[in-house]
PDB file of the backbone (N, CA, C, O) and the ligand in Angstrom, with CONECT records:
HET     ZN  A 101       1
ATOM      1  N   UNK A   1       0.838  -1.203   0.000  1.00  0.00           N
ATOM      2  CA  UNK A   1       0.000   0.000   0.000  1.00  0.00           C
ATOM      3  C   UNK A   1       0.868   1.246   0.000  1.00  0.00           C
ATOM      4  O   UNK A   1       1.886   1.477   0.653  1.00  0.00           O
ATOM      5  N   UNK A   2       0.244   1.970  -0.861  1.00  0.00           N
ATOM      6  CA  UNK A   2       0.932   3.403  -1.006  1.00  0.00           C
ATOM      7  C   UNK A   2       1.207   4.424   0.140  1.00  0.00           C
ATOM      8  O   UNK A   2       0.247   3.975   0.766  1.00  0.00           O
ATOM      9  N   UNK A   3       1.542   5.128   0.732  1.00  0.00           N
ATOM     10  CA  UNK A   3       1.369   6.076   1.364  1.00  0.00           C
ATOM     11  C   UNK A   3       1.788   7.490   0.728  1.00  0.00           C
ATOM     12  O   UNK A   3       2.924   7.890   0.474  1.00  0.00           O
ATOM     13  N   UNK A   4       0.553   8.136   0.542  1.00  0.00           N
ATOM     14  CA  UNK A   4       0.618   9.666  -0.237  1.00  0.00           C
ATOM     15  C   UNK A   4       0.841  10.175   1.107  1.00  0.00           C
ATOM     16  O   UNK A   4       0.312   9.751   2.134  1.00  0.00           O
ATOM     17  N   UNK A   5       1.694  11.145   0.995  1.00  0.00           N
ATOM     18  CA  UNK A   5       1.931  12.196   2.394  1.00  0.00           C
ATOM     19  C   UNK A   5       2.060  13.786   1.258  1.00  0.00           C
ATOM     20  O   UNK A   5       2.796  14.221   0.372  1.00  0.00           O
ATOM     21  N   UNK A   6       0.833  14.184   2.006  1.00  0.00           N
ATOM     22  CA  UNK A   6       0.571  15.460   1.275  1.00  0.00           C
ATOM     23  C   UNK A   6       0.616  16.728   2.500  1.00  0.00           C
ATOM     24  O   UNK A   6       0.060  16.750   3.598  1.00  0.00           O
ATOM     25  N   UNK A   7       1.484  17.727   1.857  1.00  0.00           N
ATOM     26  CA  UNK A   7       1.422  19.008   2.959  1.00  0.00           C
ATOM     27  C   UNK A   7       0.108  20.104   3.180  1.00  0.00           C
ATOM     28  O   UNK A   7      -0.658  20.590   2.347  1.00  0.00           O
ATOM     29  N   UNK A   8       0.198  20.287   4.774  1.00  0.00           N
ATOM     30  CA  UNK A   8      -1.027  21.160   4.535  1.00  0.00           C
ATOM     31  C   UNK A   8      -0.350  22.515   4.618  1.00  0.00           C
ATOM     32  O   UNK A   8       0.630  22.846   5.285  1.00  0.00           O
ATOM     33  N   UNK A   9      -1.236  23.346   3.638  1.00  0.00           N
ATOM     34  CA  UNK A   9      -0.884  24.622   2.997  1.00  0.00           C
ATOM     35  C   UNK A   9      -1.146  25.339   4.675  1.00  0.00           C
ATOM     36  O   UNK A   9      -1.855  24.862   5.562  1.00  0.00           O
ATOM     37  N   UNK A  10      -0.300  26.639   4.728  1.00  0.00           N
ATOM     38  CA  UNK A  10      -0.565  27.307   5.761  1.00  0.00           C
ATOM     39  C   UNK A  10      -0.391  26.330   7.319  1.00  0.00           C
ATOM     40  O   UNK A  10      -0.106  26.968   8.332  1.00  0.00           O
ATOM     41  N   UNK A  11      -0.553  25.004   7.408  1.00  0.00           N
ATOM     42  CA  UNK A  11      -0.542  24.829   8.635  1.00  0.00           C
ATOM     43  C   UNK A  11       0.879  24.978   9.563  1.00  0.00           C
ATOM     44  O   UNK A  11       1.999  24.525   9.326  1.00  0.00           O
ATOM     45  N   UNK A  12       0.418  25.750  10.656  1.00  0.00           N
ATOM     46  CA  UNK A  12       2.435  25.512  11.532  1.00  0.00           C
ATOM     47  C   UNK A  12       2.887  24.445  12.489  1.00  0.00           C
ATOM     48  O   UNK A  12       2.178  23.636  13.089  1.00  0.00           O
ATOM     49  N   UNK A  13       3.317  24.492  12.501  1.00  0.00           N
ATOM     50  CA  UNK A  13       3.847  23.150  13.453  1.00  0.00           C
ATOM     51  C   UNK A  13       4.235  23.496  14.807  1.00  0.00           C
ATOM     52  O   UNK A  13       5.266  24.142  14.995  1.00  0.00           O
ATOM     53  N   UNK A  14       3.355  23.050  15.946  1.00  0.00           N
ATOM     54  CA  UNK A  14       2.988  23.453  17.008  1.00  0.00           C
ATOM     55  C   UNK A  14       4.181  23.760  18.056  1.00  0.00           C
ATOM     56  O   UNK A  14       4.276  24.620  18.932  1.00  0.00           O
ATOM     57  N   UNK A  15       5.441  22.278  17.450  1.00  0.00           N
ATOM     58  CA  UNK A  15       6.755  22.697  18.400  1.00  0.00           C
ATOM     59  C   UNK A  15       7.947  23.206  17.843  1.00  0.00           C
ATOM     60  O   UNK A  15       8.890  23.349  18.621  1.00  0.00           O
ATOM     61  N   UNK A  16       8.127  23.557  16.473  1.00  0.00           N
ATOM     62  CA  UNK A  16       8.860  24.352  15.917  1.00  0.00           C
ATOM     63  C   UNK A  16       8.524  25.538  15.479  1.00  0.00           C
ATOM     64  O   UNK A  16       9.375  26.427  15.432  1.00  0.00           O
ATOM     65  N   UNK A  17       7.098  25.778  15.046  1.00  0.00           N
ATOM     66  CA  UNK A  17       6.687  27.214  14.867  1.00  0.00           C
ATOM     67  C   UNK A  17       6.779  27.540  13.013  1.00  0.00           C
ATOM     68  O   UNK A  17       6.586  28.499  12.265  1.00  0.00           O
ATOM     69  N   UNK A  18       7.152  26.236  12.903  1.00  0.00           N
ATOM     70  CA  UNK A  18       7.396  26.695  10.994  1.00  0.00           C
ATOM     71  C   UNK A  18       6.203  26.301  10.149  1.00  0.00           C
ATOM     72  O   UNK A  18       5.591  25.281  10.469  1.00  0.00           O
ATOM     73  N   UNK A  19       5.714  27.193   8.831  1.00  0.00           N
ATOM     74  CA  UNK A  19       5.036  27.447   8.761  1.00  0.00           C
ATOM     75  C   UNK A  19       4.904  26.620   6.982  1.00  0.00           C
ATOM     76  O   UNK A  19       5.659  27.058   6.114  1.00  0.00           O
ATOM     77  N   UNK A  20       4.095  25.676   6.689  1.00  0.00           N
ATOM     78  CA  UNK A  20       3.921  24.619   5.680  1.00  0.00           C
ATOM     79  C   UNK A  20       5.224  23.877   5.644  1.00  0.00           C
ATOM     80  O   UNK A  20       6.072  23.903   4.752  1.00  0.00           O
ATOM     81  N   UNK A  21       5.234  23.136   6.902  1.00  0.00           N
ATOM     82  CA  UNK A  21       6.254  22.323   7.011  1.00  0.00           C
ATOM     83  C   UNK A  21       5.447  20.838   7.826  1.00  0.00           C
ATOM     84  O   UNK A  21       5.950  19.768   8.169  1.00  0.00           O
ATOM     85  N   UNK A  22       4.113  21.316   7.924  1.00  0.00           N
ATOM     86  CA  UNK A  22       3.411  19.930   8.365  1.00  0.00           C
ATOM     87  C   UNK A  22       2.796  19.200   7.065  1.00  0.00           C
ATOM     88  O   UNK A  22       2.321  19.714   6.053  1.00  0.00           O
ATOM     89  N   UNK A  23       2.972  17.688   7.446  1.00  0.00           N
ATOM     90  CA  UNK A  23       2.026  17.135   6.121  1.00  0.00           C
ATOM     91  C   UNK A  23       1.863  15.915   6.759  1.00  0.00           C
ATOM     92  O   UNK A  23       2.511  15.389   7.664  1.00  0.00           O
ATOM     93  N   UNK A  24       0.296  15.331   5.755  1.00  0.00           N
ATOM     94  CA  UNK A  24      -0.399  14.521   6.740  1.00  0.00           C
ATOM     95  C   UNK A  24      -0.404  13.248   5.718  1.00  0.00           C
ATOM     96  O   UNK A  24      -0.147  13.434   4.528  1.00  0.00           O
ATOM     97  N   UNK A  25      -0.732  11.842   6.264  1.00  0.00           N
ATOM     98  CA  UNK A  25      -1.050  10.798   5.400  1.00  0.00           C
ATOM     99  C   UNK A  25      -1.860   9.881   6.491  1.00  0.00           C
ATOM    100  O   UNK A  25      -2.058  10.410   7.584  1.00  0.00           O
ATOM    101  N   UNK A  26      -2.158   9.059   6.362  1.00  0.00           N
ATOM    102  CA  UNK A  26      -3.193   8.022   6.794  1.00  0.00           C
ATOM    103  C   UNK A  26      -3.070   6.775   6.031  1.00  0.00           C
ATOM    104  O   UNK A  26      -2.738   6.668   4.850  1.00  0.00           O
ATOM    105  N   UNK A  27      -3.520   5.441   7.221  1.00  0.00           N
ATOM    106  CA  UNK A  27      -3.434   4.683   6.876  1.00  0.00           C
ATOM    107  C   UNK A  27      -5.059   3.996   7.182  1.00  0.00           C
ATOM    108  O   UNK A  27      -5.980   4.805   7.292  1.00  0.00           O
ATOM    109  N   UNK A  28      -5.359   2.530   7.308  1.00  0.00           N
ATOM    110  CA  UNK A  28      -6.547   2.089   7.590  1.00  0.00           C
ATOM    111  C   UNK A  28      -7.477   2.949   8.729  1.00  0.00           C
ATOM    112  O   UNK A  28      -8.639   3.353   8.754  1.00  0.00           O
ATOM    113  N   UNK A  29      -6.426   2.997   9.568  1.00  0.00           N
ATOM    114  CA  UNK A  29      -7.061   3.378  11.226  1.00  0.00           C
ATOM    115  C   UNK A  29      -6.920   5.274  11.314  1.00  0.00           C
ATOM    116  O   UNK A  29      -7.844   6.053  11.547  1.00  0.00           O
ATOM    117  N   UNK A  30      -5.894   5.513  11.124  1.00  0.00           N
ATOM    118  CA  UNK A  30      -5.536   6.848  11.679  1.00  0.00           C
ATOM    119  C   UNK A  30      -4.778   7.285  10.769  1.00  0.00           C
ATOM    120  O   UNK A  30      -4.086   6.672   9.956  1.00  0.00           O
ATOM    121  N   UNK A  31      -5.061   9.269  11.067  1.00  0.00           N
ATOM    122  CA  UNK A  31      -4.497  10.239  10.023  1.00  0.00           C
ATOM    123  C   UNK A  31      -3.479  10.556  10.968  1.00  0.00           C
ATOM    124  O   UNK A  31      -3.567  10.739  12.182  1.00  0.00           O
ATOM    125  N   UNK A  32      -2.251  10.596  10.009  1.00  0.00           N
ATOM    126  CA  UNK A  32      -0.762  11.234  11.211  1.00  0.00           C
ATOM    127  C   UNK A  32      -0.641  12.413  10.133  1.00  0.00           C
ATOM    128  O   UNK A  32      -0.988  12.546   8.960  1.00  0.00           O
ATOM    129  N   UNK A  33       0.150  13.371  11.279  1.00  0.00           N
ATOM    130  CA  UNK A  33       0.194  14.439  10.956  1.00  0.00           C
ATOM    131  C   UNK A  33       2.123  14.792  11.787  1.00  0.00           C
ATOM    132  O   UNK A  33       2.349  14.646  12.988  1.00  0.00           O
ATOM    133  N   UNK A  34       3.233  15.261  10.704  1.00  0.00           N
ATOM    134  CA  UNK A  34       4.517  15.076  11.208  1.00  0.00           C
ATOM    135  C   UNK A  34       5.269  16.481  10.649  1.00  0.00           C
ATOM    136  O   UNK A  34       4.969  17.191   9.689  1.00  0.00           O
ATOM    137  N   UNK A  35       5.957  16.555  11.265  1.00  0.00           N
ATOM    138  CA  UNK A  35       6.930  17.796  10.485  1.00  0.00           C
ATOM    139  C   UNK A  35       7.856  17.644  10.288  1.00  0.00           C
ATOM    140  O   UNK A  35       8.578  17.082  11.111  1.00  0.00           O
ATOM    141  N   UNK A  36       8.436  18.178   8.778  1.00  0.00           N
ATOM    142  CA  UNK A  36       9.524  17.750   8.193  1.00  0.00           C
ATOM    143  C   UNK A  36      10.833  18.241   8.969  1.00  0.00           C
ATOM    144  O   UNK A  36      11.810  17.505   9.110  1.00  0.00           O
ATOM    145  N   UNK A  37      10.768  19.613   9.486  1.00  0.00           N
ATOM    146  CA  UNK A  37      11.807  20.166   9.899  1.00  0.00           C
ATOM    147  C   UNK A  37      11.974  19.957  11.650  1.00  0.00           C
ATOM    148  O   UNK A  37      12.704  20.676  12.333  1.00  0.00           O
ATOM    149  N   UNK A  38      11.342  19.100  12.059  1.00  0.00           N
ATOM    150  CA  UNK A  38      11.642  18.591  13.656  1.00  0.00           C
ATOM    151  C   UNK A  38      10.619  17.329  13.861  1.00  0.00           C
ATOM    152  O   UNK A  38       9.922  16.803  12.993  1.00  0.00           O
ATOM    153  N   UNK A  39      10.707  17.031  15.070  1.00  0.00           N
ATOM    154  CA  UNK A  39      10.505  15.649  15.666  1.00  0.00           C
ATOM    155  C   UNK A  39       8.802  15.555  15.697  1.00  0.00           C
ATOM    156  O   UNK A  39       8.304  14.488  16.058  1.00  0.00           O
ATOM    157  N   UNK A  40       8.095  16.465  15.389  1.00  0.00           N
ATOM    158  CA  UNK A  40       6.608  16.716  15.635  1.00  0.00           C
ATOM    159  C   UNK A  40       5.912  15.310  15.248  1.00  0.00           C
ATOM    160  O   UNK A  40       6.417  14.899  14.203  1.00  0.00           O
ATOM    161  N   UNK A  41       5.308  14.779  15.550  1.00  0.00           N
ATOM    162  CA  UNK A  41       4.202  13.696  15.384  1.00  0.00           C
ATOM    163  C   UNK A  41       3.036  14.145  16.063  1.00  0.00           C
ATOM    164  O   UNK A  41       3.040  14.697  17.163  1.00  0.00           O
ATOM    165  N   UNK A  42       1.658  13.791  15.107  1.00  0.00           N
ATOM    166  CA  UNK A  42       0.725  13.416  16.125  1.00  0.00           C
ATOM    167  C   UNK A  42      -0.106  12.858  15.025  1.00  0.00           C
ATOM    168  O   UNK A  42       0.030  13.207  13.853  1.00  0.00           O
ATOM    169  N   UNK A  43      -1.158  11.789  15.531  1.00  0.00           N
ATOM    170  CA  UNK A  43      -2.205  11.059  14.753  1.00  0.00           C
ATOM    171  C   UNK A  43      -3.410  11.163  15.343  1.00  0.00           C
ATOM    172  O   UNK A  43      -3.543  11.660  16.461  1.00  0.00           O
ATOM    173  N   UNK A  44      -4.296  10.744  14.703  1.00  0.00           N
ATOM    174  CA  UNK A  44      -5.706  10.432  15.418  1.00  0.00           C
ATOM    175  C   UNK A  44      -6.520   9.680  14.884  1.00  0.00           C
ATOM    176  O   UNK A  44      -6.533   9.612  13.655  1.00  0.00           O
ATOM    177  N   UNK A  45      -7.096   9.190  15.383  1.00  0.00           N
ATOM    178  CA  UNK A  45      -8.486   7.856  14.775  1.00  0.00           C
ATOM    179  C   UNK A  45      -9.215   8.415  13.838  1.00  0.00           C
ATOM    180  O   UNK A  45      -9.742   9.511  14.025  1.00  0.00           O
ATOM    181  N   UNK A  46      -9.373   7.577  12.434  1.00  0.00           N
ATOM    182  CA  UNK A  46     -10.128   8.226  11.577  1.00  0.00           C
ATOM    183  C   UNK A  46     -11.725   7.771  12.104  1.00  0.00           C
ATOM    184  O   UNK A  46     -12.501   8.198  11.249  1.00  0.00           O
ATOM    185  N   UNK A  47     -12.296   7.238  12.927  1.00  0.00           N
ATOM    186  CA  UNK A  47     -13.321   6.863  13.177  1.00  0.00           C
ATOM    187  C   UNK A  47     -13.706   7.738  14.536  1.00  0.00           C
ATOM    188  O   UNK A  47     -14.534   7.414  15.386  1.00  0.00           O
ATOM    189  N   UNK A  48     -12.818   9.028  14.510  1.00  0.00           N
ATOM    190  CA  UNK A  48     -12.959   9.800  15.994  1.00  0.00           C
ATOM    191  C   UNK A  48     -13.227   9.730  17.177  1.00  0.00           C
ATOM    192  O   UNK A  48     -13.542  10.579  18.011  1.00  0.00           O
ATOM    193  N   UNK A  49     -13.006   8.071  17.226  1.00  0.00           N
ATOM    194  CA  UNK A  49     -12.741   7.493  18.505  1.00  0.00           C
ATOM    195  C   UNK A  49     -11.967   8.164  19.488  1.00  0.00           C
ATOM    196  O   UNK A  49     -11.316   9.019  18.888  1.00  0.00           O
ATOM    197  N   UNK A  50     -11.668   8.204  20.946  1.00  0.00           N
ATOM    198  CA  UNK A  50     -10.782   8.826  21.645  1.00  0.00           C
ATOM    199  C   UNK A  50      -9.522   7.608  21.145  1.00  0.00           C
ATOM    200  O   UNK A  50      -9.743   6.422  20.899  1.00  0.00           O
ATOM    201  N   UNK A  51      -8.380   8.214  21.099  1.00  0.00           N
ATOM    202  CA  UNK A  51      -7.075   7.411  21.544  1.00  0.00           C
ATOM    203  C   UNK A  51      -7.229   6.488  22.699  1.00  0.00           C
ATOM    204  O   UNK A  51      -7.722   6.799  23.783  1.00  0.00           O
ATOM    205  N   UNK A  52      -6.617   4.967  22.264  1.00  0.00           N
ATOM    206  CA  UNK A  52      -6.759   4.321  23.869  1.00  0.00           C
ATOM    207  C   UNK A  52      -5.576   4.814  24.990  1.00  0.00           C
ATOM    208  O   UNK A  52      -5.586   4.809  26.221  1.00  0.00           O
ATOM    209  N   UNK A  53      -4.758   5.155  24.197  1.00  0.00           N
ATOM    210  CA  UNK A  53      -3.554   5.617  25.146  1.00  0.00           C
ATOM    211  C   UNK A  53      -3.966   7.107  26.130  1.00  0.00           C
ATOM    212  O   UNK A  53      -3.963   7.359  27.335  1.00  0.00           O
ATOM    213  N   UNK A  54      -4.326   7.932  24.786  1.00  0.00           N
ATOM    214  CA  UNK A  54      -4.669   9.086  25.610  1.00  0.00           C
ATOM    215  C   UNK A  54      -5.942   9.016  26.730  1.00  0.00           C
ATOM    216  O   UNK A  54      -6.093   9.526  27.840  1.00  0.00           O
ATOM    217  N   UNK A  55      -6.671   8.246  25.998  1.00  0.00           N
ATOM    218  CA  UNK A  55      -7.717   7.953  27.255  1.00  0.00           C
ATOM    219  C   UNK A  55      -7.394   8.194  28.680  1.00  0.00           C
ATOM    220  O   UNK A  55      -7.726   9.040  29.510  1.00  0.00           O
ATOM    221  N   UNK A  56      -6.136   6.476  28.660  1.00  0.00           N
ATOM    222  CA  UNK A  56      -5.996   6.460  29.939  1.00  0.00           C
ATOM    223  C   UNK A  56      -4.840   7.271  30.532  1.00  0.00           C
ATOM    224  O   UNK A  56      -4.119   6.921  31.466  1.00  0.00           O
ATOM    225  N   UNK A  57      -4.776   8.550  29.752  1.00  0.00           N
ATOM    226  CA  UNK A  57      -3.551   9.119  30.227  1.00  0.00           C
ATOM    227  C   UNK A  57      -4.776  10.436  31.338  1.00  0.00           C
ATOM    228  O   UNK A  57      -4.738  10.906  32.475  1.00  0.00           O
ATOM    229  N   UNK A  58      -5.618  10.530  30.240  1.00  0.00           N
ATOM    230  CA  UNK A  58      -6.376  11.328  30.942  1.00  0.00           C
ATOM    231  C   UNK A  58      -7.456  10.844  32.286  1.00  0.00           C
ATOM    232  O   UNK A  58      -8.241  11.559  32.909  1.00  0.00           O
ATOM    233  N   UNK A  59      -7.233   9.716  32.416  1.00  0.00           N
ATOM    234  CA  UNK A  59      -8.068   8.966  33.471  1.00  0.00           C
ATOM    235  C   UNK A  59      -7.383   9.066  34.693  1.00  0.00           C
ATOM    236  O   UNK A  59      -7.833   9.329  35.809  1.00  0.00           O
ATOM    237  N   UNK A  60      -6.155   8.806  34.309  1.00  0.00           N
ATOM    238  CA  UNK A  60      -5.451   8.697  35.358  1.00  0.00           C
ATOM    239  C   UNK A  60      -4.864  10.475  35.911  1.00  0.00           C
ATOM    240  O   UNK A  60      -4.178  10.670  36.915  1.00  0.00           O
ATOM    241  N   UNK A  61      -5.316  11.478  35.035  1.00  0.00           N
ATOM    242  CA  UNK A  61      -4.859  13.086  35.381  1.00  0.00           C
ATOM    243  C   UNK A  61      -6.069  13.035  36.209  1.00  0.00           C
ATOM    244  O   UNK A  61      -5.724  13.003  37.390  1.00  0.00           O
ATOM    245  N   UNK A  62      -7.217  13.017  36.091  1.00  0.00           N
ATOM    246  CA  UNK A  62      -8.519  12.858  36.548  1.00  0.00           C
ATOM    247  C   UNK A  62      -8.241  12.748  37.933  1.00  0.00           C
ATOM    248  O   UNK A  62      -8.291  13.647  38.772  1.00  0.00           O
ATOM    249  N   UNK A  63      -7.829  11.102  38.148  1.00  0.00           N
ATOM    250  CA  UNK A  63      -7.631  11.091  39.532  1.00  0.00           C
ATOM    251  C   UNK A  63      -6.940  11.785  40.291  1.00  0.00           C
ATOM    252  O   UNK A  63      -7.539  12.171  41.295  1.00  0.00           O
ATOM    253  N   UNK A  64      -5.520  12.202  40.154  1.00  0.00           N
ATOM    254  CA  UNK A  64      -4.422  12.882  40.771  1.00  0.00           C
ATOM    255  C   UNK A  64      -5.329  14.155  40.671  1.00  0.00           C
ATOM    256  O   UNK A  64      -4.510  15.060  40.833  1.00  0.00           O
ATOM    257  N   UNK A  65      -6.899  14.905  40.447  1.00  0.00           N
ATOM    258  CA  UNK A  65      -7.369  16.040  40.727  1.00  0.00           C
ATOM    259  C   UNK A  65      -8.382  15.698  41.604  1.00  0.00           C
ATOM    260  O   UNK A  65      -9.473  16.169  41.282  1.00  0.00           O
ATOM    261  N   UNK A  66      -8.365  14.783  42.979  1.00  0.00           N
ATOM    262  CA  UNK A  66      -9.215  14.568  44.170  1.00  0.00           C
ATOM    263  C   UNK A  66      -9.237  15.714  44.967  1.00  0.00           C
ATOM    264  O   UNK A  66      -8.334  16.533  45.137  1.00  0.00           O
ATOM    265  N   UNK A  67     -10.375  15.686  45.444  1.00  0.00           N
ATOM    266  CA  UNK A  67     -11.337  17.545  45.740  1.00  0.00           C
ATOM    267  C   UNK A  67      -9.939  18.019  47.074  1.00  0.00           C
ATOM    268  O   UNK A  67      -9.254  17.118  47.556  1.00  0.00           O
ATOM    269  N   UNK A  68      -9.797  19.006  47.350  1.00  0.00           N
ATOM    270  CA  UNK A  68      -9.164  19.077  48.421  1.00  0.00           C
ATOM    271  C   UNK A  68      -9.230  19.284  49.961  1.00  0.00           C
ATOM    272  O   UNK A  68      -9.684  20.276  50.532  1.00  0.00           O
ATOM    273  N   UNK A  69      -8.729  18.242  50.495  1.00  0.00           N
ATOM    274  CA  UNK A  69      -9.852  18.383  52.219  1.00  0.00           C
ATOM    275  C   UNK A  69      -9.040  19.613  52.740  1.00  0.00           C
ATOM    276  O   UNK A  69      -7.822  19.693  52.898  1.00  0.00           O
ATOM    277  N   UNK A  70     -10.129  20.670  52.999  1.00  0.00           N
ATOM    278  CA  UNK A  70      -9.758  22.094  53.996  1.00  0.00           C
ATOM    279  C   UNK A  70      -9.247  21.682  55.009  1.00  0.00           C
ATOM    280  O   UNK A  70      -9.688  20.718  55.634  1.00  0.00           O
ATOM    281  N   UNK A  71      -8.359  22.267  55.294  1.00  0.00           N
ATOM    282  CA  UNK A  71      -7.205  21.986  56.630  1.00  0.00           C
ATOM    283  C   UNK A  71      -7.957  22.337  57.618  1.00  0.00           C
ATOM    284  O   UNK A  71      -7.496  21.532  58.427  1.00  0.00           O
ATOM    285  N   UNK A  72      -8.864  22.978  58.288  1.00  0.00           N
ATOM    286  CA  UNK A  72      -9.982  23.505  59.383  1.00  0.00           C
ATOM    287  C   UNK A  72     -11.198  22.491  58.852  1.00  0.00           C
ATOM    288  O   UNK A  72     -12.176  22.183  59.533  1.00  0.00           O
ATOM    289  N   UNK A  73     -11.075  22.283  58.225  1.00  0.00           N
ATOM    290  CA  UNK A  73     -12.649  21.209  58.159  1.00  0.00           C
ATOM    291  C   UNK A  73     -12.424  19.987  58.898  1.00  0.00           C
ATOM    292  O   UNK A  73     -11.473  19.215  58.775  1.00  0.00           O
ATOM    293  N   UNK A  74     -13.727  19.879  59.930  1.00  0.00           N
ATOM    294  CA  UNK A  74     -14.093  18.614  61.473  1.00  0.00           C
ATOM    295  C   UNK A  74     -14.027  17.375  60.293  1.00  0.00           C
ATOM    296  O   UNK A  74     -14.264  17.515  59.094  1.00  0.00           O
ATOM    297  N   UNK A  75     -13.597  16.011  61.065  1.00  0.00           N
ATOM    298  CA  UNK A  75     -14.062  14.865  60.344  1.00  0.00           C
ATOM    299  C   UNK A  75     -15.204  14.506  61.086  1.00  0.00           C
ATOM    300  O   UNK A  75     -15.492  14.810  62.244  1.00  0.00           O
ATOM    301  N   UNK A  76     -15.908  13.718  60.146  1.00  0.00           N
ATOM    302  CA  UNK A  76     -17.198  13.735  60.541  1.00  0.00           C
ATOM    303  C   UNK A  76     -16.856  12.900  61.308  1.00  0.00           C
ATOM    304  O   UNK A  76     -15.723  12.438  61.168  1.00  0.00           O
ATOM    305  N   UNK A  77     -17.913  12.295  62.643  1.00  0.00           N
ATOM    306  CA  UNK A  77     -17.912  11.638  63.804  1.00  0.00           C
ATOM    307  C   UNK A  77     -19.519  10.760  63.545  1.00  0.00           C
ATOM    308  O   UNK A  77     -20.604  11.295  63.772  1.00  0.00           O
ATOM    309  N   UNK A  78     -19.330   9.173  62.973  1.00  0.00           N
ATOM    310  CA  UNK A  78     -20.144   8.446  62.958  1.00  0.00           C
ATOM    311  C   UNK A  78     -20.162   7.377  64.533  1.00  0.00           C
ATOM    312  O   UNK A  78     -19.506   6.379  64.831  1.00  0.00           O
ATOM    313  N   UNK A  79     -21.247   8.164  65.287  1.00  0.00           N
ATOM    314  CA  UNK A  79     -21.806   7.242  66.064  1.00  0.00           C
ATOM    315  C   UNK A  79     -22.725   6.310  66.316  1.00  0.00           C
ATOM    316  O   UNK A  79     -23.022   6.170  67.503  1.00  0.00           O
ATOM    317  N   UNK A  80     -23.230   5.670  65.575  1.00  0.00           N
ATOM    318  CA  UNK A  80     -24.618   5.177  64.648  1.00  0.00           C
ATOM    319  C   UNK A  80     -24.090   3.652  65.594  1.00  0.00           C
ATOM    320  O   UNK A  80     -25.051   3.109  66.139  1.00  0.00           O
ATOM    321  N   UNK A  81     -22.812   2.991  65.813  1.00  0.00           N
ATOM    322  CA  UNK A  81     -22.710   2.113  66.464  1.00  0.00           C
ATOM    323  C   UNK A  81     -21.950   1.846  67.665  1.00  0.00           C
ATOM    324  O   UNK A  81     -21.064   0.992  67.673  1.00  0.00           O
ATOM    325  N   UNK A  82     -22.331   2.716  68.946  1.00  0.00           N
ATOM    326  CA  UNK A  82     -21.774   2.623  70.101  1.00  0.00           C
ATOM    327  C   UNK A  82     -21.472   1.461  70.617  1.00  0.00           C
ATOM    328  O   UNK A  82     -20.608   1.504  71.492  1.00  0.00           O
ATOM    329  N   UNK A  83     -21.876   0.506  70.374  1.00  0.00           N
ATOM    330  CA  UNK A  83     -21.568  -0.463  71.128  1.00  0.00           C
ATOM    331  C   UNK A  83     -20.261  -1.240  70.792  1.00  0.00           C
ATOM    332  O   UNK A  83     -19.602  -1.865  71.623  1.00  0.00           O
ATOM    333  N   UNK A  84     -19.945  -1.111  69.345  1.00  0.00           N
ATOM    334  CA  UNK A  84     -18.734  -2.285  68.812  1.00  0.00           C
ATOM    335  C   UNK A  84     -17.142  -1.475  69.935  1.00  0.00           C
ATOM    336  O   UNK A  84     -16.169  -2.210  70.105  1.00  0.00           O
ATOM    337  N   UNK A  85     -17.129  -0.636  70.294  1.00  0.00           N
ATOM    338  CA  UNK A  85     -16.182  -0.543  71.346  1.00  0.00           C
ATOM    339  C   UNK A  85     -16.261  -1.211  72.465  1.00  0.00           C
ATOM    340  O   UNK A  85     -15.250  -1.739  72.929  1.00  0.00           O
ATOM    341  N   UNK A  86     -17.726  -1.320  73.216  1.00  0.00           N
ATOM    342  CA  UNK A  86     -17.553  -2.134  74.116  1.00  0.00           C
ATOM    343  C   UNK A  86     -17.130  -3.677  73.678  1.00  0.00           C
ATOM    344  O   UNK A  86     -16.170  -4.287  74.149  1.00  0.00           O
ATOM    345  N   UNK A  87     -17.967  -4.134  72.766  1.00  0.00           N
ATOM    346  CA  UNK A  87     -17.037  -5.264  72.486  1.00  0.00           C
ATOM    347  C   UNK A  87     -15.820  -5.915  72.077  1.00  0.00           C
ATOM    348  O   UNK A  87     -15.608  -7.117  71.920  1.00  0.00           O
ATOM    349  N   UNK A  88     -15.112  -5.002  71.941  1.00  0.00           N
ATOM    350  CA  UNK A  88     -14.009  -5.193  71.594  1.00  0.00           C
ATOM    351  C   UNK A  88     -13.156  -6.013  72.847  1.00  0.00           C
ATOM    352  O   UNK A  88     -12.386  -6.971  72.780  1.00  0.00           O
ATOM    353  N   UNK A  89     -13.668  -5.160  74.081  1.00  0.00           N
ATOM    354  CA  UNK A  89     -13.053  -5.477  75.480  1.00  0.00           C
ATOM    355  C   UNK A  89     -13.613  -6.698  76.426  1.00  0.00           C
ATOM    356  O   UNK A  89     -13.099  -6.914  77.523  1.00  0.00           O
TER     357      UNK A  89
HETATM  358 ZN    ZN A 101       8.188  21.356  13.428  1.00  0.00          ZN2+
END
């Protein structure tokens, strides 16, 4: 199978800054998009699926943003079962 890699007119390239130096081609799954004059890559699902990678890159940013407990905020005090202390003894 062929791969046509055609440039896009006007587009810049996000980590070098140069300007119709990106060009894109595609294969079954996904359109990549690279720059000639530095290391730039990026692709994406032609079926605009999320990325599975990026998914879980973002699943896991998700978590590391758990709400933040106020340093003056009481913990709550569940007394609903007084008794399991006495039994303990
Ligand atoms: Zn570049």
């Amino acid at each position: 199978m062929k791969v046509i890699k055609r440039f896009i007119a006007g587009a810049v390239c996000p980590r070098c800054g140069e300007m119709d130096c990106i060009r894109t081609f595609r294969d079954e799954e996904r359109e990549y998009k690279e720059c000639v004059r530095c290391d730039y890559e990026d692709s994406m699902r032609l079926d605009g699926e999320p990325d599975q990678q990026m998914e879980e890159l973002e699943t896991r940013v998700n978590q590391d943003k758990k709400p933040e407990i106020e340093p003056d905020a009481q913990p709550l005090l569940f007394t609903s079962n007084p008794g399991a202390k006495r039994k303990d003894h």
